[in-house]
C-alpha positions as CSV (number, residue, x, y, z in Angstrom):
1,X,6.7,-48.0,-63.0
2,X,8.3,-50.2,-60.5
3,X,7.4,-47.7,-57.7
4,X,3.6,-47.8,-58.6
5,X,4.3,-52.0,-58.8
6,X,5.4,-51.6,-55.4
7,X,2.0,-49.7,-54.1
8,X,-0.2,-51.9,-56.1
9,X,1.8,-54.8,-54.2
10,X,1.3,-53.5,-50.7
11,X,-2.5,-51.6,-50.9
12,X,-4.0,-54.8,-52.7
13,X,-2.9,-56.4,-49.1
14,X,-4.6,-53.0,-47.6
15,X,-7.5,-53.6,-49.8
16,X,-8.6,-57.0,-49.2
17,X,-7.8,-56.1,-45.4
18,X,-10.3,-53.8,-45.3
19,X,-13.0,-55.6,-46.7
20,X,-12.1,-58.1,-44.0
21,X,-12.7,-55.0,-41.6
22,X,-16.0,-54.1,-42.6
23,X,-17.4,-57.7,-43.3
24,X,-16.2,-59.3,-41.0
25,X,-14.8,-57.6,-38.1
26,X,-17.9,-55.3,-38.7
27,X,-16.0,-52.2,-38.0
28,X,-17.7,-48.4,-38.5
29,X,-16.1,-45.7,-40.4
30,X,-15.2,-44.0,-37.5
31,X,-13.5,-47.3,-35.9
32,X,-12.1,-48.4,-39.1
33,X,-10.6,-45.2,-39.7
34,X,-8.8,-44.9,-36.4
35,X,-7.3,-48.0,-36.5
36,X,-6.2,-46.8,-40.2
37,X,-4.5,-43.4,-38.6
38,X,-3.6,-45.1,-34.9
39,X,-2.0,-47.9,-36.2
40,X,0.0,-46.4,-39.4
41,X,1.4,-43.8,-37.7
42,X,3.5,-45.5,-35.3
43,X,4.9,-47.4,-38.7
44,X,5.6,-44.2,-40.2
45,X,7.3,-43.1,-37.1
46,X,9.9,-45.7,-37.7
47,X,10.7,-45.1,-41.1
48,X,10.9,-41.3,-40.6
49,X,14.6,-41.4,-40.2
50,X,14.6,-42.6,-43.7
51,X,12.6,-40.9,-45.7
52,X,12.4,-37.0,-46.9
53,X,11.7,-35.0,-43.6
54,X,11.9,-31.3,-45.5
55,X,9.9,-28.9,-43.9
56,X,9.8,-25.3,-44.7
57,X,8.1,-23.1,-42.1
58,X,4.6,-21.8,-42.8
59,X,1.1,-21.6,-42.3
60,X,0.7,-23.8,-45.2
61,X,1.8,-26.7,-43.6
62,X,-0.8,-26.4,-41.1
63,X,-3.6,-26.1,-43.8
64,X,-2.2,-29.3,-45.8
65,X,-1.6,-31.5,-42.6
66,X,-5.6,-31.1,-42.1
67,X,-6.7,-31.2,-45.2
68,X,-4.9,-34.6,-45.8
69,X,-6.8,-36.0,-42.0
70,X,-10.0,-34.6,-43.6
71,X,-9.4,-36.6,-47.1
72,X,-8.2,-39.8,-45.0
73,X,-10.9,-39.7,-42.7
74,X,-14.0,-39.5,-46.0
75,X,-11.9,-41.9,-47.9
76,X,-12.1,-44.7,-45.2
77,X,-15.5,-43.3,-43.4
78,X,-17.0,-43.6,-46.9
79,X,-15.4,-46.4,-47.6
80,X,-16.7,-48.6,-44.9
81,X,-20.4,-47.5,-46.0
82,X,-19.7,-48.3,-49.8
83,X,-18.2,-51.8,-48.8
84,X,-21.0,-53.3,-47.1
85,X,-22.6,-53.1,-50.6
86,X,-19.8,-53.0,-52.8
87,X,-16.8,-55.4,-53.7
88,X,-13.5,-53.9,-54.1
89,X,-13.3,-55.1,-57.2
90,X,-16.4,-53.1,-58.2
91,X,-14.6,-50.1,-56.2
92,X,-11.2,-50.1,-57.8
93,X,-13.4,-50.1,-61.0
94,X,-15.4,-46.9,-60.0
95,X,-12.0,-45.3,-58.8
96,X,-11.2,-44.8,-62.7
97,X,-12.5,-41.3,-63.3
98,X,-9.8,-40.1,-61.0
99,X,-7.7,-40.9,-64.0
100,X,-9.4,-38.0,-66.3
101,X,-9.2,-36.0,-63.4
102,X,-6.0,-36.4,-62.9
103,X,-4.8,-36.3,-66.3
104,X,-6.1,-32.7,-66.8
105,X,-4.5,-31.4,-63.8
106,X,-1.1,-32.4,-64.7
107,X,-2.1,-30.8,-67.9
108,X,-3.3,-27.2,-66.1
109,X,-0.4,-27.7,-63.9
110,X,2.4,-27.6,-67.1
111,X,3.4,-31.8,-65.7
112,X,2.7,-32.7,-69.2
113,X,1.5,-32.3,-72.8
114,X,-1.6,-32.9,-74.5
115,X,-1.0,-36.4,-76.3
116,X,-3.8,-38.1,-78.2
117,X,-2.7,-41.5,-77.4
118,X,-2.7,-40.8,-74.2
119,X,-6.3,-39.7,-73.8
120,X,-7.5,-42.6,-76.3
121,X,-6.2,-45.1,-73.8
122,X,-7.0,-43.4,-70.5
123,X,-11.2,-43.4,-72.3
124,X,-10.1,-47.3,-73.0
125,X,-9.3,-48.1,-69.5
126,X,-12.1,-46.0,-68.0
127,X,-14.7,-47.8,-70.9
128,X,-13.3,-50.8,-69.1
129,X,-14.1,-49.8,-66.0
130,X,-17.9,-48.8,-66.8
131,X,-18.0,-52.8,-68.0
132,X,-17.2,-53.7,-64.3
133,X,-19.3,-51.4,-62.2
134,X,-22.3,-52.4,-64.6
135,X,-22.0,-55.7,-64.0
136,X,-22.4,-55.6,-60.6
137,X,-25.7,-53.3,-60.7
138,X,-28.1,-56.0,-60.0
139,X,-26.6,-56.6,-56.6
140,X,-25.4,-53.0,-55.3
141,X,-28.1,-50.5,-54.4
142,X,-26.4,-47.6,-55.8
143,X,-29.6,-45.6,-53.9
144,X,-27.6,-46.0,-50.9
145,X,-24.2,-45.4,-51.6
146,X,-24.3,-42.7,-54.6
147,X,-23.2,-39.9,-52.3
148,X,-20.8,-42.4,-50.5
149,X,-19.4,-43.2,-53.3
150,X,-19.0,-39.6,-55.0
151,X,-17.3,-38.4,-51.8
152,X,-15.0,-41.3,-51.8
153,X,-13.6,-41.0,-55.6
154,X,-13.3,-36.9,-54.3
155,X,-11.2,-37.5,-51.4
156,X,-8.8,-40.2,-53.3
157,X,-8.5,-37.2,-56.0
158,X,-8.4,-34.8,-53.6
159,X,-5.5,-37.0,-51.5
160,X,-3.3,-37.0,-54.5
161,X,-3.8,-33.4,-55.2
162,X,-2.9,-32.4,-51.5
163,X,0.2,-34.5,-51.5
164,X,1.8,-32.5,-54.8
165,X,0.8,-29.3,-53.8
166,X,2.2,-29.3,-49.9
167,X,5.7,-30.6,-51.3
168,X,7.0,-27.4,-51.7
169,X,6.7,-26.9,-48.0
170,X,6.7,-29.9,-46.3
171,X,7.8,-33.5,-47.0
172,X,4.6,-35.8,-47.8
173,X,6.3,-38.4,-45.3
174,X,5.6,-35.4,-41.9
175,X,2.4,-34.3,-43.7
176,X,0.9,-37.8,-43.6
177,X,2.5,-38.5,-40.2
178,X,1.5,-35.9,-38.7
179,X,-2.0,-36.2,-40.2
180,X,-2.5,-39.5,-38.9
181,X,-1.5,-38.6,-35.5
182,X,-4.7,-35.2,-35.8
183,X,-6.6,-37.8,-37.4
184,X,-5.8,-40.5,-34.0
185,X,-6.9,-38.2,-31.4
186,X,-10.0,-36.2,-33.1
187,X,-11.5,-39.8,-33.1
188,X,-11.3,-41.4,-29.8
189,X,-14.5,-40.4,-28.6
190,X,-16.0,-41.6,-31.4
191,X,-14.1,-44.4,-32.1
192,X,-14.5,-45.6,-28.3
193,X,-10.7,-47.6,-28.6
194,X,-11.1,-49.6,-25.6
195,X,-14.4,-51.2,-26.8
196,X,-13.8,-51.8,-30.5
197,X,-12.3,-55.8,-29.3
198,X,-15.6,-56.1,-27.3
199,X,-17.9,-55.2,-29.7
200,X,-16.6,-57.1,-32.8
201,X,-17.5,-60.6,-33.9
202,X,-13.9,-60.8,-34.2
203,X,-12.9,-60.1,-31.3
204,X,-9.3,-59.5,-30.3
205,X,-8.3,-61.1,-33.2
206,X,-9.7,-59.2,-35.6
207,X,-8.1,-55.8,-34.1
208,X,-4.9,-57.3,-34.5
209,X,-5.5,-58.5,-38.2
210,X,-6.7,-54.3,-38.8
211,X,-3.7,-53.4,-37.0
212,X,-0.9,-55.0,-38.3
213,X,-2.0,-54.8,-42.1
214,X,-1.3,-50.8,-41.4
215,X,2.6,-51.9,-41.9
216,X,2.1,-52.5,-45.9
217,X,-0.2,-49.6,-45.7
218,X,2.6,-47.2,-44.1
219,X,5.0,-48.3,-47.1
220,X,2.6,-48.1,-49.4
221,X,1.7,-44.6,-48.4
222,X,5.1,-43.6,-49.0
223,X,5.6,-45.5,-51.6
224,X,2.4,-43.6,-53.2
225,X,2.7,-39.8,-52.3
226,X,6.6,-40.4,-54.7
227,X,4.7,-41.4,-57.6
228,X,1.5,-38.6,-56.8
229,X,4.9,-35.8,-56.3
230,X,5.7,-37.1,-60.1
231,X,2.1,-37.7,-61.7
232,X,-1.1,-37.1,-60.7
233,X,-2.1,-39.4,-63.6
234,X,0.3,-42.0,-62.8
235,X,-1.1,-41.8,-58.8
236,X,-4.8,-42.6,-60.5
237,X,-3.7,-45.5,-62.6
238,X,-2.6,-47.5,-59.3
239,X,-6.6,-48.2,-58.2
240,X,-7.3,-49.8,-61.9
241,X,-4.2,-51.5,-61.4
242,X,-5.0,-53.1,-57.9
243,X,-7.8,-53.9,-59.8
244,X,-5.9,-56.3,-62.0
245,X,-4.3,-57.8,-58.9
246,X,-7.7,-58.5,-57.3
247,X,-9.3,-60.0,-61.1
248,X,-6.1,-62.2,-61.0
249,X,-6.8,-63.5,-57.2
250,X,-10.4,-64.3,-58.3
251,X,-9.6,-65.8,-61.1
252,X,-8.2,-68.3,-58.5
253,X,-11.9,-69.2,-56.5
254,X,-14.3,-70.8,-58.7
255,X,-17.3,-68.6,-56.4
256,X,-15.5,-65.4,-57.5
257,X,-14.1,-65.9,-60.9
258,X,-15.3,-62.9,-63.2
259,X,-17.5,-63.5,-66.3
260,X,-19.6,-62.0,-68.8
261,X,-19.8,-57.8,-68.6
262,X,-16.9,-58.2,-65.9
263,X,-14.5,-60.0,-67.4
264,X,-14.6,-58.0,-70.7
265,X,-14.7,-54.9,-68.9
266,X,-11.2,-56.5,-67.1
267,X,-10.0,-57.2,-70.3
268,X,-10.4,-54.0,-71.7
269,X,-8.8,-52.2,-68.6
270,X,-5.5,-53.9,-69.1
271,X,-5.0,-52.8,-72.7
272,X,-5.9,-49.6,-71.4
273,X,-3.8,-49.1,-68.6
274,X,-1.1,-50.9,-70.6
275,X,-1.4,-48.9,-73.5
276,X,-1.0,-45.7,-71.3
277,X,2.2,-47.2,-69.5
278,X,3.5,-48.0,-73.1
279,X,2.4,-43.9,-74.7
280,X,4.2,-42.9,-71.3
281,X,7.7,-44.9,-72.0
282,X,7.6,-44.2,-75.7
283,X,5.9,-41.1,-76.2
């Protein structure tokens, strides 16, 4: 539980940052993306020497090192489409039906036991959830982002998924690393590196905020592919629970603070994601 505290800590930070990205700094997905791989991996160079470096020989190693760059790059290529109509808050909220997902892979893959409980509150949290996205359906055109968005909740899945299965060959510390770096160079000539500065409102600036936010999102990467090596389910509960983090900062601005269909949906979240963490402990 304290681990998964720990992501939600650092990716909120990630989160926020990339809306910042998008919004502001008016970055594509190809851009944003590099600066995602470019600037993590150089972070995740420096905490190699203490993390898990196992690697087993094998052609499998290749196959998951790609397959994570392919998930990374449709997670924040997506992403930066779904933003530009989308809050975060809205979606973390959407990000929920990784949870079933999740849940019934652990199941197939003998990481658990059926538990009633368990399912009552993971349909709580994910009821909750529904409450959120629908109360922002009068200002998102879900016309334009449906496939966007269905791509994106894959590829978080999909990351998870990835991450457990390549541990028995390689630590998820290299596979990520070494993903990042494949991810890096297949994207200069899009990306164009030497004229994102130029052509952002933000200018230098807002390179530098992009950049340097990719130190919590290095840790929290980390921090992340321990909890998806334990739990699939426990990896999809983290987005609901940024969630929370990002209700809790808006309840803070008076332009922002959640009401109505939103704040019940919040509500409703907690005591689901709550109720899951408590079936977990005592279960």
């Amino acid at each position: 539980m304290l681990l998964m505290l720990a992501v939600v800590a650092l990716y909120t930070v990630c989160s926020l940052n990339d809306k910042y990205a998008v919004s502001k700094a008016k970055l594509n997905g190809p851009r944003l993306t590099f600066l995602m791989a470019a600037g993590t991996a150089p972070f995740l160079a420096l905490m190699l020497p203490f993390s898990d470096t196992t690697l087993v020989f094998s052609p499998w190693i290749f196959v998951f090192i790609i397959l994570i760059a392919a998930v990374k790059y449709l997670e924040f290529s997506m992403s930066a489409k779904i933003l530009k109509q989308m809050s975060v808050f809205e979606l973390k909220a959407w990000l929920g039906l990784t949870i079933f997902m999740s849940y019934f892979t652990d199941l197939a893959a003998d990481m658990g036991s059926v538990s009633l409980p368990k399912i009552l509150c993971i349909a709580v949290t994910v009821a909750g959830l529904v409450f959120i996205a629908k109360s922002g359906r009068q200002k998102v055109d879900y016309k334009k982002i449906a496939i966007p968005l269905a791509i994106y909740i894959f590829a978080k899945f999909g990351y998870g998924f990835v991450i457990q299965a390549a541990g028995k060959y390689i630590s998820s510390a290299l596979t990520v690393f070494f993903a990042f770096v494949l991810l890096a160079l297949v994207l200069i000539p899009a990306a164009k590196p030497l004229s994102i500065a130029s052509d952002s409102p933000e200018g230098k600036k807002g390179v530098f905020l992009v950049i340097i936010c990719k130190l919590p999102n290095a840790l929290g990467l980390l921090c992340e592919n321990a909890v998806a090596a334990e739990s699939l389910t426990n990896y999809a509960f983290i987005q609901p629970m940024i969630l929370i983090v990002v209700l809790l900062l808006d309840f803070l601005k008076k332009s922002t603070r959640p009401t109505g269909l939103n704040l019940a949906g919040s509500v409703i979240t907690v005591i689901g994601i709550l109720g899951f963490q408590m079936a977990e402990i005592f279960l």
